[in-house]
ChimeraX commands (.cxc) that place a marker at each C-alpha (Angstrom):
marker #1 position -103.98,-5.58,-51.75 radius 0.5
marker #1 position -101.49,-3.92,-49.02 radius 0.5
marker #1 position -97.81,-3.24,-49.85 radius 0.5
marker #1 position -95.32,-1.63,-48.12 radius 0.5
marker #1 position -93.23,1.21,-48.70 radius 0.5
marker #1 position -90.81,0.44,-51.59 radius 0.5
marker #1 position -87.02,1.63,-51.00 radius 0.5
marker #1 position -87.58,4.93,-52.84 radius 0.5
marker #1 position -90.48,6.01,-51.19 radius 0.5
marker #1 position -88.38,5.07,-47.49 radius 0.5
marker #1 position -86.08,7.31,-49.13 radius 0.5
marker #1 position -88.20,10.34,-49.94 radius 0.5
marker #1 position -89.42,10.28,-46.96 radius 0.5
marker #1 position -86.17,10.58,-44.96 radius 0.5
marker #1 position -84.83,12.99,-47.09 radius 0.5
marker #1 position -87.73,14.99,-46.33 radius 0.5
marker #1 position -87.45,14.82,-42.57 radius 0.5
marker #1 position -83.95,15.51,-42.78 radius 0.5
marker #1 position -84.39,19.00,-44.77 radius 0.5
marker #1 position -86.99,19.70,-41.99 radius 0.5
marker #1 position -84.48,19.39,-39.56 radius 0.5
marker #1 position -81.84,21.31,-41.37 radius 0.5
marker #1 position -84.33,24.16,-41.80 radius 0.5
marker #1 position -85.00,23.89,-38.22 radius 0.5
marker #1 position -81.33,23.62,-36.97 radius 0.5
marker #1 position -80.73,26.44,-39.36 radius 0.5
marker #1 position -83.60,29.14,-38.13 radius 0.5
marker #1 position -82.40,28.35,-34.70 radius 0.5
marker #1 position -78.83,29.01,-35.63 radius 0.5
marker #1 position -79.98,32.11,-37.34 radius 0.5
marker #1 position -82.57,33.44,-34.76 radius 0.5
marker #1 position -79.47,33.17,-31.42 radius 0.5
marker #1 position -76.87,35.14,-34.18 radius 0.5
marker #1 position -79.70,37.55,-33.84 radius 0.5
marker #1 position -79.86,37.26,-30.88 radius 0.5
marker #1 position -76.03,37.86,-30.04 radius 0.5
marker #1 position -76.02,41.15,-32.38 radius 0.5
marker #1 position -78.90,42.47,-30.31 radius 0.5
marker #1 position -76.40,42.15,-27.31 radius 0.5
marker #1 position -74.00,44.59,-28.81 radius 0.5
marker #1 position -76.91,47.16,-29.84 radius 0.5
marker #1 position -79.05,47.11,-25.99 radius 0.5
marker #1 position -75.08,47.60,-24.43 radius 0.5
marker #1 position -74.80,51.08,-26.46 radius 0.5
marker #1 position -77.77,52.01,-26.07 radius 0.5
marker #1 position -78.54,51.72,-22.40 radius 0.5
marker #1 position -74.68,53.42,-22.11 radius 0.5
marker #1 position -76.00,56.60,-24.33 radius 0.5
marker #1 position -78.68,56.66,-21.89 radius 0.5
marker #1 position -76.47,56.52,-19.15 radius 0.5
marker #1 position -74.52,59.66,-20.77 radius 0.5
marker #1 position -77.65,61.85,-21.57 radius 0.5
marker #1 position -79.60,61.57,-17.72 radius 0.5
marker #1 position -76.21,62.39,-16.45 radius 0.5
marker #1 position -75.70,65.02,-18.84 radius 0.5
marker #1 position -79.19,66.58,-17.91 radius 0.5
marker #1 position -79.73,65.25,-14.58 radius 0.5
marker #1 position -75.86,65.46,-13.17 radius 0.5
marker #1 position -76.57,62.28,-11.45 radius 0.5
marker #1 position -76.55,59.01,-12.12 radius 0.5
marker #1 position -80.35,57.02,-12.58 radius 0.5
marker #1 position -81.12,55.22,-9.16 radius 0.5
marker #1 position -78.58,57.32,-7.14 radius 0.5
marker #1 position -80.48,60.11,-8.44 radius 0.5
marker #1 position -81.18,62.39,-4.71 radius 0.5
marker #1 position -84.30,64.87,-6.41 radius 0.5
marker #1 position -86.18,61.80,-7.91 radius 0.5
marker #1 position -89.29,62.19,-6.03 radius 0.5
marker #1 position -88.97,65.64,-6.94 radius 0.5
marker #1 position -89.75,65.29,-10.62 radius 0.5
marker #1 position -91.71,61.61,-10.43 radius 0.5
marker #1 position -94.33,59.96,-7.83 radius 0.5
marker #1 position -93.98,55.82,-7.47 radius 0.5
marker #1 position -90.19,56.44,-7.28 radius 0.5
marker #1 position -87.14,56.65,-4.73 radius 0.5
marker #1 position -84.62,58.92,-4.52 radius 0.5
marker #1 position -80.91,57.31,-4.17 radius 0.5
marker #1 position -78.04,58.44,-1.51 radius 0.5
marker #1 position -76.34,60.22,-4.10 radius 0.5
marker #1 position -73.19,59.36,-3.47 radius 0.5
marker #1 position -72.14,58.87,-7.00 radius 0.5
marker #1 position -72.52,54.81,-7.26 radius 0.5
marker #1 position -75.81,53.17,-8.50 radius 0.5
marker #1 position -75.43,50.52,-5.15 radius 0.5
marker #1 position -72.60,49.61,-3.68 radius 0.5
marker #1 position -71.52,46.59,-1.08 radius 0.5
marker #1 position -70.85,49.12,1.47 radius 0.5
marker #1 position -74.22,50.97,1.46 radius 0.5
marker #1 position -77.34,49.07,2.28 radius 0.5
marker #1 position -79.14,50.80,-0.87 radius 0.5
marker #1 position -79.07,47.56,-3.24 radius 0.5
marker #1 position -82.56,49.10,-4.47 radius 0.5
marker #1 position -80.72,51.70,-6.52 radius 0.5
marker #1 position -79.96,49.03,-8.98 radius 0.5
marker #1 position -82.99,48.50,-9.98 radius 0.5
marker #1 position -84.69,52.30,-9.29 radius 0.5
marker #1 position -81.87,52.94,-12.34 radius 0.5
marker #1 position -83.90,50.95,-14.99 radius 0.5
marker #1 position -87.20,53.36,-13.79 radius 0.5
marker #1 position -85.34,56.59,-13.62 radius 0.5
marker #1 position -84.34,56.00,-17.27 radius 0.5
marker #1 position -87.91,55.55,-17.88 radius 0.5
marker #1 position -89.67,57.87,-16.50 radius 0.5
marker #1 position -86.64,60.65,-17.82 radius 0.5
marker #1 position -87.76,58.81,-21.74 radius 0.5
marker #1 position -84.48,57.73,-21.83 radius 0.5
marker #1 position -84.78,54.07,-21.97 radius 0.5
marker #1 position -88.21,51.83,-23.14 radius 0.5
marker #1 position -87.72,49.31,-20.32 radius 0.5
marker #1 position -89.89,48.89,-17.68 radius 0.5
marker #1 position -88.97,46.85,-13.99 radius 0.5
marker #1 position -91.66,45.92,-11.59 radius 0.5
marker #1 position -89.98,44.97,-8.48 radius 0.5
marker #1 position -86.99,47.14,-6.30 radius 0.5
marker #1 position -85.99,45.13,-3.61 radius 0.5
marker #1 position -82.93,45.85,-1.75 radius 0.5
marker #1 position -81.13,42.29,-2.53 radius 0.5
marker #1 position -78.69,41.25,-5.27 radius 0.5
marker #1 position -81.10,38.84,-6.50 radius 0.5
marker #1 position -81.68,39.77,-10.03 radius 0.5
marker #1 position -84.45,38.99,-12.49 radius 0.5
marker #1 position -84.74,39.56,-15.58 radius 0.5
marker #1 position -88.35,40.67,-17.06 radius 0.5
marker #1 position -89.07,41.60,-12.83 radius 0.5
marker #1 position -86.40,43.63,-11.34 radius 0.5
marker #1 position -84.28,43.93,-14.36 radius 0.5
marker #1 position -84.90,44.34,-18.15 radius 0.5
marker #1 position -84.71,41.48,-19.82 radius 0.5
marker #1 position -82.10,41.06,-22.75 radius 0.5
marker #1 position -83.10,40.07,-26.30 radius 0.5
marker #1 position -80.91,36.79,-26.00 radius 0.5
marker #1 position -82.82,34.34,-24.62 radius 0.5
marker #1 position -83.15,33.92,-20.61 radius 0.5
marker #1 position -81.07,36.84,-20.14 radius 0.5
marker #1 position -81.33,40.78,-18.81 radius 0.5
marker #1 position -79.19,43.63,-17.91 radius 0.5
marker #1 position -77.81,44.08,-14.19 radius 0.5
marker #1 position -76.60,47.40,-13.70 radius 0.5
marker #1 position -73.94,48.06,-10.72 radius 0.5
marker #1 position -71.17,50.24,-9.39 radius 0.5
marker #1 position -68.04,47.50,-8.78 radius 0.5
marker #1 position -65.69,49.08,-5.89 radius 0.5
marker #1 position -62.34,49.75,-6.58 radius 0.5
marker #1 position -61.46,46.98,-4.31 radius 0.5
marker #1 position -63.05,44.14,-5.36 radius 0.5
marker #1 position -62.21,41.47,-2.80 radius 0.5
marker #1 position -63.20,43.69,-0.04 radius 0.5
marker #1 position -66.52,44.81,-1.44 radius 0.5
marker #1 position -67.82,41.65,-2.42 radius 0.5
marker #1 position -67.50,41.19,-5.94 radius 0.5
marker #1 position -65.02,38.36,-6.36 radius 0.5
marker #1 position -67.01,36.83,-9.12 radius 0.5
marker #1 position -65.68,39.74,-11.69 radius 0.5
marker #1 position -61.81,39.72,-12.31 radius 0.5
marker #1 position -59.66,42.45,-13.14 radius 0.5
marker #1 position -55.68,42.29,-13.87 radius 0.5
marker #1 position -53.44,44.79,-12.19 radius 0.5
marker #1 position -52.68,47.85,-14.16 radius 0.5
marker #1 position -56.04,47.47,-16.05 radius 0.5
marker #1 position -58.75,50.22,-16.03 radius 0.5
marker #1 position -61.22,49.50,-12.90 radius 0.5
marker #1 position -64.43,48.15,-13.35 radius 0.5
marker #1 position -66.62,51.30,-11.79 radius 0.5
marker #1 position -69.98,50.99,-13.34 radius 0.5
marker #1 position -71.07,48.37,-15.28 radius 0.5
marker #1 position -73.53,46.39,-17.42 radius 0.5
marker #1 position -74.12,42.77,-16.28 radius 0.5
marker #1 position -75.79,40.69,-19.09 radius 0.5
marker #1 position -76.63,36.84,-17.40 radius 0.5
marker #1 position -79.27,35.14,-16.08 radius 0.5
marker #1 position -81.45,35.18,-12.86 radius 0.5
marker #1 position -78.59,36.19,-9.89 radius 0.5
marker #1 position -77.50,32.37,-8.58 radius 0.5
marker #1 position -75.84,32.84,-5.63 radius 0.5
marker #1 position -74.44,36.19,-4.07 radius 0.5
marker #1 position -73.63,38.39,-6.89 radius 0.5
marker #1 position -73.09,35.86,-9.78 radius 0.5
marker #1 position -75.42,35.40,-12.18 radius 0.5
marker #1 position -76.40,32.87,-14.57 radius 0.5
marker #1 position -74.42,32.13,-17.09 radius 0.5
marker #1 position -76.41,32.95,-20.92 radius 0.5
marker #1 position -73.28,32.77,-23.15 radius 0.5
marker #1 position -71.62,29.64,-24.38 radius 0.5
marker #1 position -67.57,30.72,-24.03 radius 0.5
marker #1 position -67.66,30.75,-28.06 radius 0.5
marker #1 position -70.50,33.18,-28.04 radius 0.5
marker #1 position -68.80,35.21,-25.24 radius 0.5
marker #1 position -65.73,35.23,-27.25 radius 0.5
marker #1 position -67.20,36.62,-30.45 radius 0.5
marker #1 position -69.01,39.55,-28.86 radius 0.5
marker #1 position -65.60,40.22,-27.15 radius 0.5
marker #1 position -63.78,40.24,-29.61 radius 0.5
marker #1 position -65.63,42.60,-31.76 radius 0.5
marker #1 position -66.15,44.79,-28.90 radius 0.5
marker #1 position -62.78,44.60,-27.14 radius 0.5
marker #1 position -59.65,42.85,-26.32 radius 0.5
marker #1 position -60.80,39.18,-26.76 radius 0.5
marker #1 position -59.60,38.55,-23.00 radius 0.5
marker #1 position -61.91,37.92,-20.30 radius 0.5
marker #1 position -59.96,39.10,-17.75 radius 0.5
marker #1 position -59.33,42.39,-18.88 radius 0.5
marker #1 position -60.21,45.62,-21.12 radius 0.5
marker #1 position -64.34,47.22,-21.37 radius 0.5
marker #1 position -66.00,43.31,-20.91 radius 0.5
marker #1 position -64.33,41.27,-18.66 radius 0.5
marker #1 position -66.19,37.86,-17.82 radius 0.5
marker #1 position -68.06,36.63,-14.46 radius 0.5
marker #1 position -65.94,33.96,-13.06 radius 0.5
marker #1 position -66.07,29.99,-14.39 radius 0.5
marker #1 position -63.44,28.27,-15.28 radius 0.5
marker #1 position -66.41,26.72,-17.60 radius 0.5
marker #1 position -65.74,29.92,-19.60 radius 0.5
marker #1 position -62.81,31.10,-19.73 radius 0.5
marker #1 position -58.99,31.06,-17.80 radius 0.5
marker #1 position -58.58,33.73,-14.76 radius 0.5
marker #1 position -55.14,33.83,-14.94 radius 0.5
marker #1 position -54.63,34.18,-18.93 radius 0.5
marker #1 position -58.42,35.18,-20.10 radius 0.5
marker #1 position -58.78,33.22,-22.62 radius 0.5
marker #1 position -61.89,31.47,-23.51 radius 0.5
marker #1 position -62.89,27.46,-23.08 radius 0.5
marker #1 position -64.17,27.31,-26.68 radius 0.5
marker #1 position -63.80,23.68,-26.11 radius 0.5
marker #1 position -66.66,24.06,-23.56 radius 0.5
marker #1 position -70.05,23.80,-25.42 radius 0.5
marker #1 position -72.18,24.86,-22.06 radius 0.5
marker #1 position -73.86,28.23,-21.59 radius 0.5
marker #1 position -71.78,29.09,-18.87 radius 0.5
marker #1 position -70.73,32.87,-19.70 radius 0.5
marker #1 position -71.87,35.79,-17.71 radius 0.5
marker #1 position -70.11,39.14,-19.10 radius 0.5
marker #1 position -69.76,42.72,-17.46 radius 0.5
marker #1 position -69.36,45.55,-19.99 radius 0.5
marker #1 position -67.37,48.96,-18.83 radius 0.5
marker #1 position -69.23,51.88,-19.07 radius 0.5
marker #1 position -66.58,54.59,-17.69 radius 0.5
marker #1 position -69.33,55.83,-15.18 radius 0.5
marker link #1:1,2 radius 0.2
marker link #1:2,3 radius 0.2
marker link #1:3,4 radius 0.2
marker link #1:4,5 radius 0.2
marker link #1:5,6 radius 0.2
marker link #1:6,7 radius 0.2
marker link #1:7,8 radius 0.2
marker link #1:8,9 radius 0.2
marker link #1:9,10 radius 0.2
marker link #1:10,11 radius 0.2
marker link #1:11,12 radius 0.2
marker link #1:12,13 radius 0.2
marker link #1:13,14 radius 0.2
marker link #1:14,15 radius 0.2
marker link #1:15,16 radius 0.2
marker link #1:16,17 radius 0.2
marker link #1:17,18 radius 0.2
marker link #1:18,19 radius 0.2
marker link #1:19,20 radius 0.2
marker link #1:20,21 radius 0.2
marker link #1:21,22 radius 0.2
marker link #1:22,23 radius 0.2
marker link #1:23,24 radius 0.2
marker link #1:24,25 radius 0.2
marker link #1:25,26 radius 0.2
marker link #1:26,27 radius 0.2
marker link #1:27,28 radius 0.2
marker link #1:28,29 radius 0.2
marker link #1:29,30 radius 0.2
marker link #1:30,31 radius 0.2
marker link #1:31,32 radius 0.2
marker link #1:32,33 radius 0.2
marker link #1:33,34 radius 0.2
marker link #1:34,35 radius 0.2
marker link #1:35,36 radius 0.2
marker link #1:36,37 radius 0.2
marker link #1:37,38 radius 0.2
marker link #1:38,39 radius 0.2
marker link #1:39,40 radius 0.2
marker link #1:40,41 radius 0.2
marker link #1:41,42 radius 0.2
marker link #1:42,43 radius 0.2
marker link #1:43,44 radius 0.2
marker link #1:44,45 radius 0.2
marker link #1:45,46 radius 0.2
marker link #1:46,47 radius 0.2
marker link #1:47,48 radius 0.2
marker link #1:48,49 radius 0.2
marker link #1:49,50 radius 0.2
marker link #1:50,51 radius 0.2
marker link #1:51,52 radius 0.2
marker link #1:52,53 radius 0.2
marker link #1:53,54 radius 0.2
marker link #1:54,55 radius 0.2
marker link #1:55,56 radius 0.2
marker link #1:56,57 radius 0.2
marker link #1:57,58 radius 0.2
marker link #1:58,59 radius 0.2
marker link #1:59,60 radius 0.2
marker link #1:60,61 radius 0.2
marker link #1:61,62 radius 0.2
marker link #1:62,63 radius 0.2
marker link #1:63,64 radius 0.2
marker link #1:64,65 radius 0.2
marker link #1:65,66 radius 0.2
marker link #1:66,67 radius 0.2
marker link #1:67,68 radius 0.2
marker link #1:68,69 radius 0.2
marker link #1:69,70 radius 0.2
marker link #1:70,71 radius 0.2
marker link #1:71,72 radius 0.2
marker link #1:72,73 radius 0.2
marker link #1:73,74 radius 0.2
marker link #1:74,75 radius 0.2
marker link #1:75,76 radius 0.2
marker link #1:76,77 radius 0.2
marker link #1:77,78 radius 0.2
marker link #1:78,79 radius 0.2
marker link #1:79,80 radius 0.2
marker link #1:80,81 radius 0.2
marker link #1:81,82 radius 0.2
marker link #1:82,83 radius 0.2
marker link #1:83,84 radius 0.2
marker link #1:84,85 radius 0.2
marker link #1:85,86 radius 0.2
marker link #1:86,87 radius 0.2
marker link #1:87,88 radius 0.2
marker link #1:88,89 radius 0.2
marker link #1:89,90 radius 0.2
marker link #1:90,91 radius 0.2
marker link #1:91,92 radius 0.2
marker link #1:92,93 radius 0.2
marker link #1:93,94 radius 0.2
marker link #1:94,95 radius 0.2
marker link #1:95,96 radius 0.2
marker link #1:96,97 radius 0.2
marker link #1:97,98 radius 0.2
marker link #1:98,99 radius 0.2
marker link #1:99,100 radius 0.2
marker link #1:100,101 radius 0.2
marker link #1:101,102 radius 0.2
marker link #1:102,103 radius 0.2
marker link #1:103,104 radius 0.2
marker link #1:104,105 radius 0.2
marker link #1:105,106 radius 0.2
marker link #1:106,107 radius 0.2
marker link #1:107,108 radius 0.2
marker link #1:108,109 radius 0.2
marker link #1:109,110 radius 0.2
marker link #1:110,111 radius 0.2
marker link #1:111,112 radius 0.2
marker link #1:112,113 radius 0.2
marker link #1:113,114 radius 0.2
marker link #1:114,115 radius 0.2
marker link #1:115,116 radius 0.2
marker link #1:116,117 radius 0.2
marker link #1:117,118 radius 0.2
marker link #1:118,119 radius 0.2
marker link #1:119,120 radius 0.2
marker link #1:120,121 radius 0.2
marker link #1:121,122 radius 0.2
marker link #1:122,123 radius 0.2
marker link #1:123,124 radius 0.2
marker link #1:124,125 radius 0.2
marker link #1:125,126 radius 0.2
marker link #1:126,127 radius 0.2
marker link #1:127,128 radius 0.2
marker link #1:128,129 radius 0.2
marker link #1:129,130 radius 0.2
marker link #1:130,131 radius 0.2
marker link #1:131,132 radius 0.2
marker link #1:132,133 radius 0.2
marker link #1:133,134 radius 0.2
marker link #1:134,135 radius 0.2
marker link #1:135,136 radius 0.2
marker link #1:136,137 radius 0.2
marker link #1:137,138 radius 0.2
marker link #1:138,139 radius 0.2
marker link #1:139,140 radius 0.2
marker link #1:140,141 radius 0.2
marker link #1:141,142 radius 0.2
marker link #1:142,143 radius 0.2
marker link #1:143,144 radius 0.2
marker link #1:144,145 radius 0.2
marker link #1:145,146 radius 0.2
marker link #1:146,147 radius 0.2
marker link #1:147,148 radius 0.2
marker link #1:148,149 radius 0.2
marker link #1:149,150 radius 0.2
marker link #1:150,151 radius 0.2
marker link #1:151,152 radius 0.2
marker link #1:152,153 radius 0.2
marker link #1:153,154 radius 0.2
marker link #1:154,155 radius 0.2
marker link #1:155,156 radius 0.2
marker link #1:156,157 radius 0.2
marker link #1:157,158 radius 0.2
marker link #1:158,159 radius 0.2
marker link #1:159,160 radius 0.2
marker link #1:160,161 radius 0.2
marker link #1:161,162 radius 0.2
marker link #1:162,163 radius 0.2
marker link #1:163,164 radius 0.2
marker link #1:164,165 radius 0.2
marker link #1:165,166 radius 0.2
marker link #1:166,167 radius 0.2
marker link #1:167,168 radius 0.2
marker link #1:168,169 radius 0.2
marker link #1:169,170 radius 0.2
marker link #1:170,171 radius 0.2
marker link #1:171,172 radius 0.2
marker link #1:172,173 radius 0.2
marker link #1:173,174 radius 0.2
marker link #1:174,175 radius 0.2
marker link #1:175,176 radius 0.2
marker link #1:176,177 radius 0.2
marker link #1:177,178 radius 0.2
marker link #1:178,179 radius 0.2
marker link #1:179,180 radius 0.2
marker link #1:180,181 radius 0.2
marker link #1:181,182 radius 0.2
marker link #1:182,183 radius 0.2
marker link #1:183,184 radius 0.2
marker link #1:184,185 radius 0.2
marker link #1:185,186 radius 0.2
marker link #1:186,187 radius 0.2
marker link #1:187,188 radius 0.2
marker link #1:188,189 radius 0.2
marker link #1:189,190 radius 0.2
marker link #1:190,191 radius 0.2
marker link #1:191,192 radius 0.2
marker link #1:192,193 radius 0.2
marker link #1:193,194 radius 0.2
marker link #1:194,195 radius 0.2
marker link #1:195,196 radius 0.2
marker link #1:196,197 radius 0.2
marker link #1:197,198 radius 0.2
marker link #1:198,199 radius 0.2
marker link #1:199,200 radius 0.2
marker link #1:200,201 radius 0.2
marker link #1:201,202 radius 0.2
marker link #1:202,203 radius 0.2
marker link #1:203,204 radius 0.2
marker link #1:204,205 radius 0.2
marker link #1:205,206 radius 0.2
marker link #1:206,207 radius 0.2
marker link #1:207,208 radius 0.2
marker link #1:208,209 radius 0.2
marker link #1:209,210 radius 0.2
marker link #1:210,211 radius 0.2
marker link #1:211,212 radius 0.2
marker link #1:212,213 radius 0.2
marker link #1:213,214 radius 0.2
marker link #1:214,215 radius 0.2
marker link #1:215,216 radius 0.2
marker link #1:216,217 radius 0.2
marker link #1:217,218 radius 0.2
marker link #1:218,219 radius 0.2
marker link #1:219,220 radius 0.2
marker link #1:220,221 radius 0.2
marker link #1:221,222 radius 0.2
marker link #1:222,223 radius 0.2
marker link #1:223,224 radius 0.2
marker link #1:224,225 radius 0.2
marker link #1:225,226 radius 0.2
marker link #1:226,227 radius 0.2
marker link #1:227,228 radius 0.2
marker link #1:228,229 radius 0.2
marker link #1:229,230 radius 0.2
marker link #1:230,231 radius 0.2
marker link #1:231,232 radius 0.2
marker link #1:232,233 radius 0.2
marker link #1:233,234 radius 0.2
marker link #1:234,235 radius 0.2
marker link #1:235,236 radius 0.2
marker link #1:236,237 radius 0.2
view
């Protein structure tokens, strides 16, 4: 004879689905904190690398003028002391960078693709960052912002110009911005253990979107639950 579920065994049952989702809600939660904390550790490490080709090359990678010299496959940059720049129509260095810090052993990440655009992608012409749908832009920012281009990256007056820097987002959207990977909360966090908790000023300041954070004060929408931060970190090159 059939009988249906009694009331205790409806309630097993749903208290067993809903661990199963906890434990799934947790893992995810756990695997993006990961995530974030891998952030912090690529940004030091690709700046250390930064530091020692300098140190042995005296150049910067991708404005590097001898690479040819030492490597086949490669380019050699204008050497003019800025890895691309909006008034030189080498956007290429950008992305030779990532392969001269290969091929000197001074970096494990590999690009495929150099073309002279501002369309970035991770896993193809950039390396792509542990956090997920994300990868590292690397760029000289001119002192003059406006004029060179680069309105989606703030600075206030008085603070330390942007020079050099490492751009963690997404695939490039439009001109130079690129897609935002951080939710303002997450942005937040890694700013504030890394700097000034602003993110209009100090070593990270923030791409842009008023879906992350205020230009005029810097401070973060952590009301905003959208992945809508793109962040530049400082690397006094």
């Amino acid at each position: 004879m059939n009988r249906g579920f009694t009331l205790l065994e409806i309630t097993i049952v749903l208290m067993i689905i809903g661990l199963l989702a906890a434990g799934i809600i947790a893992g995810d939660t756990l695997l993006r904190s990961s995530q974030l904390r891998a952030v912090i550790a690529e940004e030091q490490s690709y700046v250390k690398a930064l530091g020692q080709f300098q140190d042995k090359y005296q150049a910067l990678p991708g404005d590097f003028t001898n690479a040819t010299v030492l490597w086949s496959n490669t380019a050699d940059g204008d050497g003019n002391g800025h890895i691309t720049d909006q008034t030189v129509a080498t956007f290429a260095e950008q992305y030779r960078a990532w392969q001269h810090l290969q091929l000197a052993d001074f970096s494990d990440k590999v690009v495929t693709a150099f073309p002279s655009t501002n369309t970035r992608v991770p896993g193809t012409n950039i390396p792509e960052s542990q956090l997920k749908g994300a990868g590292w832009g690397l760029i000289h920012i001119p002192n003059d912002i406006a004029s060179g281009g680069f309105t989606d990256l703030p600075y206030i007056a008085g603070d330390t110009l942007p020079g050099h820097v490492l751009w963690l987002g997404g695939p490039t959207i439009s001109g130079n911005a690129m897609a935002g990977v951080l939710s303002p909360e997450e942005a937040l966090s890694i700013d504030t253990k890394m700097d000034d908790s602003k993110g209009n000023s100090g070593k990270i300041i923030g791409q842009v979107d008023s879906n992350c954070f205020n230009s005029s004060t810097g401070v973060y929408a952590v009301t905003q639950t959208g992945r809508n931060c793109s962040l530049a970190f400082k690397t006094a090159y």
